[in-house]
C-alpha positions as CSV (number, residue, x, y, z in Angstrom):
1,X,93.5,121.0,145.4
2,X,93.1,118.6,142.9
3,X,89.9,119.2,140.5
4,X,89.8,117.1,138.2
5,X,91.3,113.6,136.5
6,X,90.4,113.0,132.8
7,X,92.2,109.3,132.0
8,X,91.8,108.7,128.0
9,X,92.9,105.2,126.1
10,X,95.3,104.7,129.1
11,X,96.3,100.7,129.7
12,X,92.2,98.9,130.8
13,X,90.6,102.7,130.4
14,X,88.5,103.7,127.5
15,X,87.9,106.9,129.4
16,X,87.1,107.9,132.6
17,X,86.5,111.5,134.3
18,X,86.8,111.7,138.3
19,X,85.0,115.4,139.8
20,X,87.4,115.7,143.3
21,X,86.3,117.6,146.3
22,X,87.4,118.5,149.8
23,X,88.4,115.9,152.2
24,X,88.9,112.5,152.0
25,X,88.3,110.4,148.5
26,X,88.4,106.7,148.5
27,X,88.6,104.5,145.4
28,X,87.9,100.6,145.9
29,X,87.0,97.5,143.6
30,X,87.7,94.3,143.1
31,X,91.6,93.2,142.8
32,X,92.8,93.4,139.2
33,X,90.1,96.1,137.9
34,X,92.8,99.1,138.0
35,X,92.4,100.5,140.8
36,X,96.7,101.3,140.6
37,X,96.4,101.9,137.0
38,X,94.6,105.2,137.8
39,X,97.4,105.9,140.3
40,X,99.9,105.2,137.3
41,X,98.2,107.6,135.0
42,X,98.3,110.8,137.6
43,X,101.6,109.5,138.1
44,X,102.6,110.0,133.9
45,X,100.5,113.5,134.1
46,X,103.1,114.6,137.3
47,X,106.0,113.5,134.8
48,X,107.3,110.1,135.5
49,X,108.5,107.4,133.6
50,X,105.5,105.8,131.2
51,X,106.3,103.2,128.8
52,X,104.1,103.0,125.4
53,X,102.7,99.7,126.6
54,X,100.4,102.0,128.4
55,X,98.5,103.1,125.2
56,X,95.3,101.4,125.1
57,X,95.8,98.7,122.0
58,X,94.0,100.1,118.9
59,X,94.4,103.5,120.2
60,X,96.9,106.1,118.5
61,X,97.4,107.5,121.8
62,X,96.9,107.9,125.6
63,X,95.8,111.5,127.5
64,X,95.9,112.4,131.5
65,X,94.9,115.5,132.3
66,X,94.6,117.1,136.0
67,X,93.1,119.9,136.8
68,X,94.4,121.9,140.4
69,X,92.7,124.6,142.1
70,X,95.9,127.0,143.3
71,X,94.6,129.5,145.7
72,X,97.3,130.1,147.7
73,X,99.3,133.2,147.2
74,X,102.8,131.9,148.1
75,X,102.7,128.8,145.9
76,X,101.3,131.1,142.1
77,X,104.2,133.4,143.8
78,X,106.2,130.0,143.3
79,X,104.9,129.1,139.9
80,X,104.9,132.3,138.5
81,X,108.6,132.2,139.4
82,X,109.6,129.1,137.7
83,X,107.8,130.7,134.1
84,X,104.8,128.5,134.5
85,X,101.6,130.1,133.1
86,X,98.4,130.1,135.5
87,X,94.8,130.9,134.7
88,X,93.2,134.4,136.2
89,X,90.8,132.3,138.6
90,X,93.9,130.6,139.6
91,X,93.6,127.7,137.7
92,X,96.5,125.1,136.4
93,X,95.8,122.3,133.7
94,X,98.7,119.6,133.7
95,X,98.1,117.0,130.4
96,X,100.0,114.3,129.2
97,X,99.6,113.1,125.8
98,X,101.8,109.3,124.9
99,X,102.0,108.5,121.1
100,X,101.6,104.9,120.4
101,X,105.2,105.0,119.0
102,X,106.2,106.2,122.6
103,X,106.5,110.3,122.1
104,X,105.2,112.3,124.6
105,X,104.2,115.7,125.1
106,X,103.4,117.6,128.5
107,X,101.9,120.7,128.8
108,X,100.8,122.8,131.6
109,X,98.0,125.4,130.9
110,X,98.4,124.8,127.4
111,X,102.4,125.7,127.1
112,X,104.2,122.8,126.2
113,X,106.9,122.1,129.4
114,X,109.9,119.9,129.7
115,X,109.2,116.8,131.9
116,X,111.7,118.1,134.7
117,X,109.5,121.6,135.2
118,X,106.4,119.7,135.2
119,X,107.7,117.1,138.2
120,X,109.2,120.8,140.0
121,X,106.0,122.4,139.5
122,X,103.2,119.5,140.5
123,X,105.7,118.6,143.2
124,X,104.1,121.7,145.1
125,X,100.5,120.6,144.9
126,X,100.5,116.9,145.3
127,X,102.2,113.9,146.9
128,X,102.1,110.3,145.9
129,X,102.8,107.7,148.5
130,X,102.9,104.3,146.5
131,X,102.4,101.0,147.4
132,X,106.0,100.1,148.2
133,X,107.0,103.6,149.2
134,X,106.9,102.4,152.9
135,X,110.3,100.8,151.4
136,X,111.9,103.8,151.3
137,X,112.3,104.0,155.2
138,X,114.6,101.2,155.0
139,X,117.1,103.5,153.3
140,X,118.7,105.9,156.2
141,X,119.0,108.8,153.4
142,X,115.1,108.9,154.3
143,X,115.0,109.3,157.3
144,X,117.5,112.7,156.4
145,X,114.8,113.5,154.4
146,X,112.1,113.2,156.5
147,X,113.4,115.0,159.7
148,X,114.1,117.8,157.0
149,X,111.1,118.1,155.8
150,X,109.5,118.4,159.1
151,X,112.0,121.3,160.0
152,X,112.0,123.1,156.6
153,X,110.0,126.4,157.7
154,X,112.7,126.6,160.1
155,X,115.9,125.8,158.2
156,X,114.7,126.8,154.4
157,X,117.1,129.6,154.0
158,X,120.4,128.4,156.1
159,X,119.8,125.2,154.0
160,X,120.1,127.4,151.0
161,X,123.2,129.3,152.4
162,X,124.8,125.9,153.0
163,X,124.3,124.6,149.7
164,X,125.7,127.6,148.2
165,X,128.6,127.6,151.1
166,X,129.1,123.7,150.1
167,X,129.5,125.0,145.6
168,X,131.9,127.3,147.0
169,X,134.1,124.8,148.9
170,X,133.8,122.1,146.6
171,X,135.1,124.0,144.1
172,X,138.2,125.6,146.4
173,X,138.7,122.2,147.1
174,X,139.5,121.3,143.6
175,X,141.2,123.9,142.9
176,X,143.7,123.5,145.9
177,X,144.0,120.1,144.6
178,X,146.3,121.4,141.7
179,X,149.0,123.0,143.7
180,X,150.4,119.0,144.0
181,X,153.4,120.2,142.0
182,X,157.6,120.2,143.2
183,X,159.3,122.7,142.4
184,X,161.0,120.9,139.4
185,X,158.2,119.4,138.1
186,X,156.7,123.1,138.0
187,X,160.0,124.6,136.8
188,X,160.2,122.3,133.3
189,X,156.4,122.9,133.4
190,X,157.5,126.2,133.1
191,X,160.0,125.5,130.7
192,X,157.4,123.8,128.3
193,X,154.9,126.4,128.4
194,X,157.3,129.2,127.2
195,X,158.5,126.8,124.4
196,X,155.3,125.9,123.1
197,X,154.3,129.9,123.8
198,X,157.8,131.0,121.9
199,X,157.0,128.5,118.6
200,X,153.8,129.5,118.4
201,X,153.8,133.6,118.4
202,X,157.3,133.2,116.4
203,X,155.4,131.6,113.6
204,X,153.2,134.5,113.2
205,X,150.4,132.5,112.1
206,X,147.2,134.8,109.9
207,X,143.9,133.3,110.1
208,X,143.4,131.5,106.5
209,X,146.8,131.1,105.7
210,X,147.3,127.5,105.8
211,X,144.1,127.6,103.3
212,X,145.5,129.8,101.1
213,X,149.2,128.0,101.2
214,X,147.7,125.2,99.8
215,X,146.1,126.5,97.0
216,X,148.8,128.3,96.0
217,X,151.2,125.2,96.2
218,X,148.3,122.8,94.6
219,X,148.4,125.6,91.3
220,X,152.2,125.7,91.5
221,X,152.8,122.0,91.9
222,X,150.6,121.4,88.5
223,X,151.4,124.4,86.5
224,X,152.9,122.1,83.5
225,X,149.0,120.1,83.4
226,X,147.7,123.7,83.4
227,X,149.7,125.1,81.1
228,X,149.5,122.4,78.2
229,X,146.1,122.3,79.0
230,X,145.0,125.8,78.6
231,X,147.7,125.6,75.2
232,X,145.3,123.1,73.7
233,X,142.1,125.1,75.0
234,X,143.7,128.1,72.9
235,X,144.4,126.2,70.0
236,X,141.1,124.9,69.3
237,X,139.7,128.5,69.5
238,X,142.2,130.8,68.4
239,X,141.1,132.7,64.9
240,X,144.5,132.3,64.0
241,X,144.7,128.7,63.4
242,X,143.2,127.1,60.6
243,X,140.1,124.7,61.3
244,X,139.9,126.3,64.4
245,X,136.5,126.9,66.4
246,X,137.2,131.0,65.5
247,X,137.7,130.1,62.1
248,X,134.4,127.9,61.2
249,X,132.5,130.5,62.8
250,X,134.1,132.8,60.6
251,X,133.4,131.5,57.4
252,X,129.8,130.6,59.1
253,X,129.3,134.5,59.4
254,X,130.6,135.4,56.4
255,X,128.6,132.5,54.4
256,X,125.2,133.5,56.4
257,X,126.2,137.2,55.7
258,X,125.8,136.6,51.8
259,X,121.9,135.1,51.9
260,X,120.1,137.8,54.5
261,X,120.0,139.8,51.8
262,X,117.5,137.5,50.2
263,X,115.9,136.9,53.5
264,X,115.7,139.3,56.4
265,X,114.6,136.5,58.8
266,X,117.8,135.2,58.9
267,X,119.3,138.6,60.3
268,X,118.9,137.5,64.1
269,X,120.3,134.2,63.5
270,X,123.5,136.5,61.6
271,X,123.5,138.4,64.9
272,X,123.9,135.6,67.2
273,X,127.2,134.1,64.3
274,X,128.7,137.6,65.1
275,X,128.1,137.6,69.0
276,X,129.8,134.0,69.1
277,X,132.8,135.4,66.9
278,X,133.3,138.5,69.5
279,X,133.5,135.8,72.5
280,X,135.4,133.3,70.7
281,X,138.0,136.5,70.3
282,X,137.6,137.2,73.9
283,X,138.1,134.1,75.0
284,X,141.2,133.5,73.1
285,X,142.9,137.3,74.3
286,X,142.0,135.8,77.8
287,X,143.7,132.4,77.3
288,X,146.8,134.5,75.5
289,X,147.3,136.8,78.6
290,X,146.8,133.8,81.0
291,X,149.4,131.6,79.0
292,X,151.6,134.5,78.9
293,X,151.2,135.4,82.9
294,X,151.4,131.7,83.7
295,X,155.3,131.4,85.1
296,X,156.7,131.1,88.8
297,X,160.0,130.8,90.3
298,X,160.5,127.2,91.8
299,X,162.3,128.9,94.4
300,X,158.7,130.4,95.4
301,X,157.3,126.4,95.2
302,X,159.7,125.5,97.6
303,X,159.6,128.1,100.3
304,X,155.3,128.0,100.3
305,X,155.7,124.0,100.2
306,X,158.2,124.4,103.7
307,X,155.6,127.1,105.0
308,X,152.8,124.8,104.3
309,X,155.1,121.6,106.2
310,X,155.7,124.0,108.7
311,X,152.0,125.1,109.5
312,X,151.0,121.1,109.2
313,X,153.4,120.6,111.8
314,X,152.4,122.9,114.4
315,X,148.6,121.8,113.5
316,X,149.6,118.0,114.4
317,X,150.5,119.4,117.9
318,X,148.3,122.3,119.0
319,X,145.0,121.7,117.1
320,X,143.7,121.6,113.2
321,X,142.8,124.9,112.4
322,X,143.9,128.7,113.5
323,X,141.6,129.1,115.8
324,X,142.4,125.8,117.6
325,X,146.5,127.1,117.9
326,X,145.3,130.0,118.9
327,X,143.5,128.6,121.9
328,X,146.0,126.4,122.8
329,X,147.9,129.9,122.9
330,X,145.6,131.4,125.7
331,X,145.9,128.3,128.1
332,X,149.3,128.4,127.5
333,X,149.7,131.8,128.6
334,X,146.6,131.2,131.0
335,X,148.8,128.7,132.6
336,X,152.6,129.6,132.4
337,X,150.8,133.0,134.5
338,X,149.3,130.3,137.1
339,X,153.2,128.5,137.5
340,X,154.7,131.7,137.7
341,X,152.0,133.1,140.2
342,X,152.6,129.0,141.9
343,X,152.8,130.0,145.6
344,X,150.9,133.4,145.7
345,X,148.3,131.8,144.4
346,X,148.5,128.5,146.3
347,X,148.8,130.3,149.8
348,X,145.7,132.5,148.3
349,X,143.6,129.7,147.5
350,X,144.1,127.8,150.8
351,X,143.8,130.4,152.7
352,X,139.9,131.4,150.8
353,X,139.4,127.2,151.3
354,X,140.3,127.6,154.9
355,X,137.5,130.3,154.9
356,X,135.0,128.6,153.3
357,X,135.1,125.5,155.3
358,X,134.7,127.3,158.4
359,X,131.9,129.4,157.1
360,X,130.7,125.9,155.9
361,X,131.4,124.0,159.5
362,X,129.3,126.7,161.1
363,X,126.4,126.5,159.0
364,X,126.1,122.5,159.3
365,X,126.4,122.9,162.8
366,X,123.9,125.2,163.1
367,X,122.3,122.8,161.3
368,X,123.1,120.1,163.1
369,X,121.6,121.7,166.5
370,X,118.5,122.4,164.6
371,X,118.1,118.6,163.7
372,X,118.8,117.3,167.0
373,X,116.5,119.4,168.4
374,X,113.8,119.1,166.6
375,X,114.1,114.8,166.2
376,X,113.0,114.7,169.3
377,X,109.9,116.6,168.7
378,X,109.5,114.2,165.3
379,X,109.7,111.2,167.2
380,X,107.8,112.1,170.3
381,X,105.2,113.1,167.3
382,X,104.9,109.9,165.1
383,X,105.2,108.2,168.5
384,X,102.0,109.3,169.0
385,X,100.5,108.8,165.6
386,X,101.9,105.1,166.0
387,X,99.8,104.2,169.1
388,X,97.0,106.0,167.1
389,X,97.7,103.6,164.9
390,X,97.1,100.5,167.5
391,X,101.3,100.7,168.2
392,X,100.2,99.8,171.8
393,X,103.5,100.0,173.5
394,X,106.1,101.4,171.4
395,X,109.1,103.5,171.4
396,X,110.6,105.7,169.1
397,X,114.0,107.2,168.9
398,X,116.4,108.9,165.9
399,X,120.3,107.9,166.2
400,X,121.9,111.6,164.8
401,X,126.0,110.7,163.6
402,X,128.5,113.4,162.4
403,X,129.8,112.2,158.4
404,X,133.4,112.7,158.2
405,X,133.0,114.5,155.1
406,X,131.0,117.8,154.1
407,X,127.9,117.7,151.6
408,X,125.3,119.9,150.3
409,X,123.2,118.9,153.2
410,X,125.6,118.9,155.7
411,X,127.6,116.5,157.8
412,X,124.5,114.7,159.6
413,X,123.6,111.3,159.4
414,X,120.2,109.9,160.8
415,X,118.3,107.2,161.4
416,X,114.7,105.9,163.0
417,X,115.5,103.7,165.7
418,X,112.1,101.6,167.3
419,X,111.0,99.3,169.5
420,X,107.6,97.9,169.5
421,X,107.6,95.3,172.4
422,X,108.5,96.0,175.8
423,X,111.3,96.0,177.4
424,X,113.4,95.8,174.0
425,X,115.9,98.5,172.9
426,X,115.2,100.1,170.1
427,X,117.0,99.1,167.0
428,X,116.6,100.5,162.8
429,X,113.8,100.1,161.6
430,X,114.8,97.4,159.2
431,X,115.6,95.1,161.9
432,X,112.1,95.6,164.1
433,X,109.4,96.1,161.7
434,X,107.4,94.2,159.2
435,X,106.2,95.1,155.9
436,X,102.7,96.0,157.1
437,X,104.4,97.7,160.4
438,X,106.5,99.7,158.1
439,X,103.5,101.0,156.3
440,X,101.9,102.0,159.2
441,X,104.9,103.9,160.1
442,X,105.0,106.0,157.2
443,X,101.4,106.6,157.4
444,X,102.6,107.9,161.0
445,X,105.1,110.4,159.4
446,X,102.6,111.3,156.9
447,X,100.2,112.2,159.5
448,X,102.5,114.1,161.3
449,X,104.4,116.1,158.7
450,X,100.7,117.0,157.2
451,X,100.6,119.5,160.4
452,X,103.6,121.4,159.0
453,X,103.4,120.2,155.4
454,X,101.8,122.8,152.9
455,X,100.9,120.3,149.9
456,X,97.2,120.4,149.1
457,X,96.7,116.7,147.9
458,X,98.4,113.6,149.3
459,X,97.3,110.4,147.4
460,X,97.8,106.7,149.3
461,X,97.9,103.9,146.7
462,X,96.9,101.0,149.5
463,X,98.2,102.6,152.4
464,X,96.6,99.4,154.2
465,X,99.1,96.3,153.1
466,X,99.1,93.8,155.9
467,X,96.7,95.5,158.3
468,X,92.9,94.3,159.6
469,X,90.6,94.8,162.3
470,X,91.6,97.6,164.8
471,X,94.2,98.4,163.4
472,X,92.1,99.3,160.3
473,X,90.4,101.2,161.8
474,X,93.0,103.3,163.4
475,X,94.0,103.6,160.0
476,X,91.1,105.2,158.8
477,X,91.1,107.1,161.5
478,X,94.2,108.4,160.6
479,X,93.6,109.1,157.1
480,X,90.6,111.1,157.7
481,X,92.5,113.6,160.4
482,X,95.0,114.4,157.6
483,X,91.8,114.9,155.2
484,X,91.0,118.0,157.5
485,X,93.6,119.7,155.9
486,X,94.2,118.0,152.9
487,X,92.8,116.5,150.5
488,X,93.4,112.5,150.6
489,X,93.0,110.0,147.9
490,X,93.4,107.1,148.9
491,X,92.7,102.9,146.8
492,X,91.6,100.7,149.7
493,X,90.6,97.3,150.1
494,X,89.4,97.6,153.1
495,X,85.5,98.8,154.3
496,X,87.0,100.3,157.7
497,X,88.9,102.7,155.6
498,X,86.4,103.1,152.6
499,X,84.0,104.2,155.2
500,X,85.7,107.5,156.0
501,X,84.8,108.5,152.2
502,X,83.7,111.9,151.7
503,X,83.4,111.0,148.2
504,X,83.7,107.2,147.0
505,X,84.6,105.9,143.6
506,X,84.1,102.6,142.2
507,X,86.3,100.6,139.8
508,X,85.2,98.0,137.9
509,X,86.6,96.0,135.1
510,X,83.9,94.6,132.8
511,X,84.4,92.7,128.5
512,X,82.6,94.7,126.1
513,X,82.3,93.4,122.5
514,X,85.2,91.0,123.4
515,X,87.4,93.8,125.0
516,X,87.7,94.1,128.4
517,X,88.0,98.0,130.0
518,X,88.1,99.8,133.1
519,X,85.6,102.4,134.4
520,X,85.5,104.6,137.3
521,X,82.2,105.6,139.1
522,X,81.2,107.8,141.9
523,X,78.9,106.3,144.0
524,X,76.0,108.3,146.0
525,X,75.7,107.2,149.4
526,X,73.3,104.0,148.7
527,X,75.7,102.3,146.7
528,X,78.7,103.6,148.9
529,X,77.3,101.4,151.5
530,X,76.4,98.2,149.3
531,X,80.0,98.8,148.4
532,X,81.0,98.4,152.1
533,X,78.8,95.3,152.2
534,X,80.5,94.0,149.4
535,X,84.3,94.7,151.1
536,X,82.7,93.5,154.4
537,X,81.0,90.2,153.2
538,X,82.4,89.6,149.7
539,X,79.6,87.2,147.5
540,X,77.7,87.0,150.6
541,X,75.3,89.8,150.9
542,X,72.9,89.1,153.6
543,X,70.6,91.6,155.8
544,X,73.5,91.4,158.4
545,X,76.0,92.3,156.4
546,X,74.5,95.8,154.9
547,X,73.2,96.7,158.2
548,X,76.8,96.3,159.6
549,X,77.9,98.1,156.6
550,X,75.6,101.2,157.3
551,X,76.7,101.1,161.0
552,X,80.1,101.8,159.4
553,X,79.2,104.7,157.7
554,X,77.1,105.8,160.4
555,X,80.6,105.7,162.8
556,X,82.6,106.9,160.3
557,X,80.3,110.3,159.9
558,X,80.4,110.8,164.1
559,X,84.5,110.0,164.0
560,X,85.1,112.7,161.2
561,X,82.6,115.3,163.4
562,X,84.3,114.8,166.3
């Protein structure tokens, strides 16, 4: 059950703080004071699409936060399952916090969560039915849907079996695909395979060799620049040319040699002259031997230029470094063993695809049955919740149609067939009902699938589009049978439906300072029933019109004890 909703610097809301209970909750107020925004924020907390618009302007950022009540043993069992971190008292906290630069961070019990676990782990404690949901049933993927959920106790794990049976095909399926091949197309495949397999193990590649060629050709290739180089180097430091760098430091020693003896602060200074002399003579040995040592055969150039060509060739065809050849290799070998293995494997594989779509065939007819059977309990069902509803003659029915092809959820195809006048066949549902029929109609399935549906809280955002009177009231009557076992918000303009309230909040939009917000209030029953009036009579409040507005709260208290 839902707790809790803290809405902070979200669109018109400064902040706002709604304490949930059992039952049913209604939210009303005038049209344009935000009564959907409210619906949009728990709809951000759940983990849908929010835009930074929705940060309250002057505010760095926006916060929802929910806070559930999960009691029931098989759904922390669920939780705990997908990693999601729950209180001791059974407790979850699901926040939302959108940046004014558009970042947004969710967390659940304090453990930042990616948006997709937050949508998989909300979507087992509460169900938003928007204001153009209703839509939806226009769709025949739906009505699929819809009949599924209603059998899902009974069709949970074959569904699971199938969708694992369906992977499994699938990916025979694509497999068998590949054996497309004539036999001399898969001969000079064949052929290929063992000449690109035969160039590259004869060329004995060795991990960093192509590295290494290079170098050596890039020193070989310049070895007249280094030499002459390294000749001049050993000419300006060589002790054994005159005005050398050896030399002057030389005569430096020797000269600073001569005067310590007059002052014995100067002997570091002499130390450093003869450390410099030492390395100078160092250096020079070093650039001696190196001179000496410098000399290749250009028979060696040539052959590590060809093995360097050679390498850069077989890179331009089977990839840019060793590893990537040696990849290549595998497939290669990988598939030269699939060729020569062509028919074994291709009778193996259709004979494991034959397999599978039988398996398959059998579980989505089983299926199937299931479905057909159980639509006609469904529509006998929401038949009845439609002349609840003030459907005063009206027929139901659910055309079930075999897809040629497999898929995950089998090879069924439904759709709501209805007829609300009599004597007319029934028909789909887009060519019978109107908007505000439609909505009714999914109220109906809501009503019905809340006897086998497990989800705590089910939120209407103006489940009444299009309806008055009666039918209102039918309505309301509706919504407060599914609030015996759920709890229902639900934003209503309507004071037939508001009456069922078991708690009532008011939103009002109001200009502050020059800036206009939105609050939320819960109203004790006085003011519940002056906001009746108010939905009742609009600007005109007279005696009448509170005294039929505390008639309806009066009824509505009998219905719900009934």
């Amino acid at each position: 059950m839902l707790l809790s909703i803290h809405v902070k610097n979200f669109a018109l809301i400064d902040e706002a703080e709604l304490e949930l209970g059992q039952g049913v909750q209604i939210l009303t107020g005038e049209t344009g004071a935000g009564k959907s925004i409210l619906i949009d924020a728990v709809t951000a907390a759940l983990g849908g699409k929010v835009s930074r618009d929705m940060v309250r302007r002057g505010a760095d950022y926006a916060l929802v936060e929910l806070v559930f009540d999960v009691p029931e043993e098989d759904k922390q069992r669920a939780l705990q399952e997908m990693d999601v971190p729950l209180e001791d008292d059974g407790m979850l906290i699901v926040s939302r916090r959108i940046s004014a630069e558009g970042r947004s961070i969710c967390k659940l019990n304090g453990m930042t969560t990616p948006l997709a676990m937050v949508r998989q782990a909300t979507g087992l404690l509460i169900d938003i039915h928007g204001q153009h949901e209703h839509q939806s049933l226009l769709y025949k993927a739906k009505h699929l849907e819809i009949l599924d959920e209603y059998i899902r106790s009974q069709t949970l794990q074959l569904r699971r079996e199938l969708e694992r049976s369906y992977d499994q095909y699938s990916s025979l399926k694509r497999e068998a695909s590949h054996f497309d091949l004539d036999e001399e197309a898969r001969r000079r495949e064949m052929d290929f395979c063992r000449y690109e397999i035969q160039e590259l193990e004869n060329a004995r590649l060795q991990p960093g060799e192509e590295e290494e060629l290079a170098a050596r050709y890039r020193l070989m290739a310049n070895a007249r620049k280094i030499v002459e180089g390294i000749n001049r180097v050993y000419q300006a430091v060589d002790s054994g040319v005159s005005d050398s760098a050896a030399d002057r430091i030389g005569v430096a020693a020797r000269e600073m040699s001569q005067v310590t003896e007059y002052d014995e602060s100067l002997l570091d200074m002499q130390e450093q002259l003869y450390q410099i002399d030492g390395m100078l003579s160092d250096l020079s040995r070093q650039l001696s031997d190196y001179i000496e040592e410098m000399s290749f055969d250009p028979s060696e150039l040539r052959q590590v230029e060809q093995r360097l060509d050679f390498i850069r060739g077989l890179q331009s065809k089977y990839g840019a470094t060793y590893e990537d050849m040696m990849d290549y290799l595998e497939k290669k070998r990988a598939r030269l063993e699939e060729l020569e293995q062509y028919d074994q494997r291709k009778i193996r594989v259709q004979r494991e695809l034959e397999e599978a779509e039988e398996e398959l065939g059998s579980q989505c007819e089983e299926l199937s049955m299931i479905r057909r059977t159980e639509a006609l309990k469904l529509v006998e069902s929401i038949r009845t919740a439609l002349i609840d509803l003030n459907f005063l003659d009206v027929q139901v029915a659910m055309d079930c149609r075999r897809l040629p092809e497999y898929h995950k959820n089998g090879y069924d195809e439904v759709e709501f067939l209805i007829s609300t006048n009599p004597g007319e066949e029934c028909r789909p549902l887009g060519q019978v009902a109107s908007g505000g029929e439609l909505s009714r109609i999914m109220l109906a399935i809501k009503s019905v699938l809340a006897d086998t549906d497990d989800i705590p809280t089910l939120i209407f955002d103006e489940i009444d589009t299009g309806i008055s009177g009666r039918t209102a009231q039918k309505v309301a009557e509706k919504l407060s049978y599914i609030g015996r076992a759920h709890q229902v918000l639900c934003i209503t303009h309507l004071a037939q439906i508001a009456a069922m309230a078991d708690r009532h909040f008011l939103i009002e939009k109001g200009v502050s300072q020059g800036k206009t917000s939105t609050g939320v209030y819960q109203l004790d029953e006085d003011a519940a029933i002056d906001e009746l009036a108010r939905l009742t009579g609009g600007a005109h409040m007279t005696d009448t019109v509170y005294q039929h507005a505390k008639e309806m709260k009066e009824l509505a208290k009998r219905t719900k004890n009934e």
